[in-house]
N, C-alpha and C positions, 0 to 999 in steps of 0.2 A: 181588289175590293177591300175598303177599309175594315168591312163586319165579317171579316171571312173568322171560320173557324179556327184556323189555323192560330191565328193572332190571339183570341181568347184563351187557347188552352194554354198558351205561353204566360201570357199573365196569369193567369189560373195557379196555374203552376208555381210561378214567382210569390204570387200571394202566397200561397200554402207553404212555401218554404219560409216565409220573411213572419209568417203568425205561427210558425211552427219553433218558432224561434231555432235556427239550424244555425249557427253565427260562421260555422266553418264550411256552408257549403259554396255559397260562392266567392268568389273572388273579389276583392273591394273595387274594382275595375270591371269587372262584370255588372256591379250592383250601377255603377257609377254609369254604364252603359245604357241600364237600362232608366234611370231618372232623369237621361237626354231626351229617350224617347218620350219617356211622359210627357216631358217639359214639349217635347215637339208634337205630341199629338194632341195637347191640349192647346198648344201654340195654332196649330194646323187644323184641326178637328171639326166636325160637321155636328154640333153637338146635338145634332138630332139622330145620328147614328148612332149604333149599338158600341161604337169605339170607346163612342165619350164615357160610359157606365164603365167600361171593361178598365178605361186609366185610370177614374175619378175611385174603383175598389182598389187598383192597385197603389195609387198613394197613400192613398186612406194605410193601408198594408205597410207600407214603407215609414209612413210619419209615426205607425204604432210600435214600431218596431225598435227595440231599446238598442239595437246596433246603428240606426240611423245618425242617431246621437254620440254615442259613445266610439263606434267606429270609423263612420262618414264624418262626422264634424257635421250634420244636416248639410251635405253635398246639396247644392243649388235649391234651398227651400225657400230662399227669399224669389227667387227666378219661377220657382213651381206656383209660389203663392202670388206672384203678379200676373200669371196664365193664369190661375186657378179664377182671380178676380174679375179678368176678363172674358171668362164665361160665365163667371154669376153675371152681371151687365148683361151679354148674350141671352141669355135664359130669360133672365127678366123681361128685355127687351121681344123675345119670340113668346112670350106667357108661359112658357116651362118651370113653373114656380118649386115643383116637387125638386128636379136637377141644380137649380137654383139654391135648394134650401143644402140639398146633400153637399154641393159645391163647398158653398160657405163654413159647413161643418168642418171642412179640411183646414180651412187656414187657421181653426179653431184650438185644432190640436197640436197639443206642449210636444 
């Protein structure tokens, strides 16, 4: 099940370490690991599922994050932001305007 708990508290987690700004806790291969998954669960995603909120915090998470830049080189943000775009479209198209609006916010951020 895509909304299981399990999933959540991993990004959760992720989040809080990436806004906690912790630059030595993971691994730049770990990080890199997990901005596949974004990229695939936004790729993939049921964006009327509880998944699509739990990604769309954890990029948000990852593009604020001054190692994103400075350590990743923005690892696959052109690739995040043409999924990201293709669920603004999604959204609009199912009248999800609020998802919609939070989507677009992402591609917004330097």
């Amino acid at each position: 099940d895509e909304d299981d708990i399990q999933t959540k508290l991993l990004v959760d987690f992720a989040n809080c370490v990436l806004q906690s700004g912790l630059n030595d806790f993971f691994f730049s291969s770990d990080l890199k690991v997990l901005i596949d998954v974004y990229e695939r669960v936004l790729h993939n995603g049921n964006i009327e599922g509880e998944s699509i909120n739990w990604c769309v915090n954890g990029v948000e998470a990852l593009f604020k994050w001054n190692g994103y830049a400075t350590e990743l080189n923005k690892y696959h943000k052109d690739e995040l932001c043409l999924e990201v775009k293709s669920c603004v479209d999604n959204a609009i198209e199912n009248e999800q305007f609020d998802l919609a609006g939070k989507l677009d916010t992402l591609m917004r951020i330097e």
